[in-house]
TORBAMAR-360235 format. One line per 5 residues: their letters; for each residue x, y negated, z negated of N, C-alpha, C. Coordinates in steps of 0.05 Angstrom, whole numbers, plus 5000, padded with zeros to 4 digits. Example, Ala and Ser with C-alpha at 12.3 -4.5 7.8 and 13.67 -1.06 7.14 Angstrom:
AS> 5264:5114:4844:5246:5090:4844:5264:5066:4844 | 5257:5045:4858:5273:5021:4857:5258:4999:4843
This chain:
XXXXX> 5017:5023:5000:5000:5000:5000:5018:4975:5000 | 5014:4953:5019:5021:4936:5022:5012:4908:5011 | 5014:4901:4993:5000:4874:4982:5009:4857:5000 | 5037:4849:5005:5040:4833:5024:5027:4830:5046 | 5026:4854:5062:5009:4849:5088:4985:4847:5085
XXXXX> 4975:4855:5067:4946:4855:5062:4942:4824:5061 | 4951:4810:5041:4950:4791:5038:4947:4768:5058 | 4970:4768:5074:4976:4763:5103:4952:4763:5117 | 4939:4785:5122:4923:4793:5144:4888:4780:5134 | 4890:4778:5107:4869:4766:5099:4863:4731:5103
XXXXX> 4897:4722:5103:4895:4694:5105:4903:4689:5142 | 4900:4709:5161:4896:4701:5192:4870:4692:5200 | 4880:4667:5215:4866:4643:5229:4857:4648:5257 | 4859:4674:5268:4851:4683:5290:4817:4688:5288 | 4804:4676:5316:4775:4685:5307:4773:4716:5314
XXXXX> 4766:4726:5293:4759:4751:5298:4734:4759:5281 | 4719:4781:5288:4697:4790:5283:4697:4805:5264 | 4678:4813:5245:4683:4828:5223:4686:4842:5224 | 4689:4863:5237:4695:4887:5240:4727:4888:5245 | 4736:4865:5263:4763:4871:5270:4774:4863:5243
XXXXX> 4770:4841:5227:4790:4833:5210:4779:4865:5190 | 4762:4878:5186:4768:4902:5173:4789:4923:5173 | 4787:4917:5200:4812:4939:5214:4836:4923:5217 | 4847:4908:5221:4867:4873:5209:4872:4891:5170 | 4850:4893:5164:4863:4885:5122:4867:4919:5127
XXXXX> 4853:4936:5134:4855:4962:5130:4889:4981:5146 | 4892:4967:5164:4915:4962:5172:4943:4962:5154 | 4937:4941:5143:4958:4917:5132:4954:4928:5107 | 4937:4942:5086:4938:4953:5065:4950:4986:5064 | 4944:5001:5086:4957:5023:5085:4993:5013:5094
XXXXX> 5001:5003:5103:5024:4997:5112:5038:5005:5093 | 5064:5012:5099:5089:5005:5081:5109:4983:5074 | 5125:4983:5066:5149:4959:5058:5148:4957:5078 | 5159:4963:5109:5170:4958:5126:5141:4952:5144 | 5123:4954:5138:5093:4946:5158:5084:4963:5174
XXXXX> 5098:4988:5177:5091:5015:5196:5069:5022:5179 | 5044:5035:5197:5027:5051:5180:5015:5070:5206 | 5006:5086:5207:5002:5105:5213:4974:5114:5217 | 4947:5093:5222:4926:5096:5221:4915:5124:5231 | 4892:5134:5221:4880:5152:5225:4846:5141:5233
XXXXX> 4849:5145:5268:4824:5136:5275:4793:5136:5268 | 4794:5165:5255:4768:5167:5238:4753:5164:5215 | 4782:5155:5205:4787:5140:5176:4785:5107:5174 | 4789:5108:5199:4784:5068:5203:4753:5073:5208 | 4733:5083:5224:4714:5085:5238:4699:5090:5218
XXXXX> 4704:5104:5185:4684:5115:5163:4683:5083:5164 | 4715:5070:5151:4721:5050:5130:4705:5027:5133 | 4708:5026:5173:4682:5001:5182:4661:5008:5187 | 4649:5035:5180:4620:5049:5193:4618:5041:5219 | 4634:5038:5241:4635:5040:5268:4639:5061:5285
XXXXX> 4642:5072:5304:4652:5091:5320:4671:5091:5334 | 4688:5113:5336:4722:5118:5348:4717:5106:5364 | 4700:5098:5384:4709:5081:5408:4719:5053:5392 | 4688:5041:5385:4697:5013:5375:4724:5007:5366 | 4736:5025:5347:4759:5019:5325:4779:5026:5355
XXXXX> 4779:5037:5370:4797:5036:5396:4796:5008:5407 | 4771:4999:5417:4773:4964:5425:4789:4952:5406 | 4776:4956:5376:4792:4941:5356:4825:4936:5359 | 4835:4966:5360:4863:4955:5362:4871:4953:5386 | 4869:4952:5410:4873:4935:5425:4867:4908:5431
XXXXX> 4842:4905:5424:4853:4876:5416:4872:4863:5395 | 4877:4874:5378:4894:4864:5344:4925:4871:5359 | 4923:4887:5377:4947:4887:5397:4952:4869:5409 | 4936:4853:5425:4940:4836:5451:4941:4804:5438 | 4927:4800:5408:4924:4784:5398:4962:4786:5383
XXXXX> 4973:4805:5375:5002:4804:5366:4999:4808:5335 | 4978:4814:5330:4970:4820:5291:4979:4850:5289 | 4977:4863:5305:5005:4885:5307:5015:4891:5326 | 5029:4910:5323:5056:4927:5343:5060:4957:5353 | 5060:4966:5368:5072:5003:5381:5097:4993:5357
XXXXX> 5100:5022:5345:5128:5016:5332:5121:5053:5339 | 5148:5062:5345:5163:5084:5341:5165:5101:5322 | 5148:5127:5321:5147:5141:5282:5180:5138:5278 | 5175:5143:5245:5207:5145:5250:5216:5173:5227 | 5193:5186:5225:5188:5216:5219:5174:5236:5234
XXXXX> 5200:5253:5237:5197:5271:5262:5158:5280:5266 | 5150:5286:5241:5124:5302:5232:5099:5281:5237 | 5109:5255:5244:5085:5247:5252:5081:5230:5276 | 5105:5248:5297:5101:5237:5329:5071:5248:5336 | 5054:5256:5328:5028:5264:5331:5011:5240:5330
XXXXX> 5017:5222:5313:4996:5204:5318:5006:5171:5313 | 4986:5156:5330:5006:5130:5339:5017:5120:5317 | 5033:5105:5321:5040:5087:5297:5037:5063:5303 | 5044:5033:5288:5035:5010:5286:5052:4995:5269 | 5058:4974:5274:5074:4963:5253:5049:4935:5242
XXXXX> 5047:4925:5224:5036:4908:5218:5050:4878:5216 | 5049:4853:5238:5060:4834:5236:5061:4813:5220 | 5039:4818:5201:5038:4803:5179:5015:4774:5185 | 5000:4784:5206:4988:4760:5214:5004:4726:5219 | 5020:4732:5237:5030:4709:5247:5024:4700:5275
X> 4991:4708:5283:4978:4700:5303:4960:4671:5293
C-alpha cells in the first residue's frame, strides 16, 4: 500500500469520471514504494461495480492521460499479468 500515491492520485486535477478516479486511487493504493502494481482486472471491476470491459477503457485512458505507465514485471512469476507503474498524478 502506497500512501504516497494514493495520496497523489486523490489530489489529480485531471477531469475524470468517477469511476476512472476509482481506478486512479485503487491503482495508486495497491502500488508499491516504487509505484509498480500489478492490477487484477476483476478485482478493479468488483472495487468499481463495473465490468472488465469498462475498467479496460479505464486504463487506457489513465494511460494516454500519463496517470500511469507499461512498466516491465520485475518478478519472473508475474510476467502473466500487466504491470503499471503509478505516476503519482502529475497529469
Amino acid at each position: 500500500m502506497s500512501t504516497t500515491y494514493t495520496r497523489r492520485a486523490l489530489g489529480v486535477h485531471a477531469n475524470l469520471r468517477a469511476v476512472e478516479r476509482l481506478v486512479l486511487v485503487h491503482l495508486a493504493h495497491s502500488a508499491g514504494p516504487d509505484g509498480l502494481t500489478f492490477p487484477d482486472v476483476d478485482r478493479l471491476a468488483a472495487a468499481a461495480n463495473v465490468s472488465r470491459s469498462t475498467v479496460s477503457c479505464v486504463l487506457r485512458k489513465l494511460l494516454e492521460l500519463g496517470l500511469v505507465e507499461h512498466a516491465a514485471p520485475q518478478k519472473p512469476n508475474a510476467a502473466a499479468r500487466k504491470a503499471y507503474r503509478a505516476t503519482g498524478g502529475r497529469a
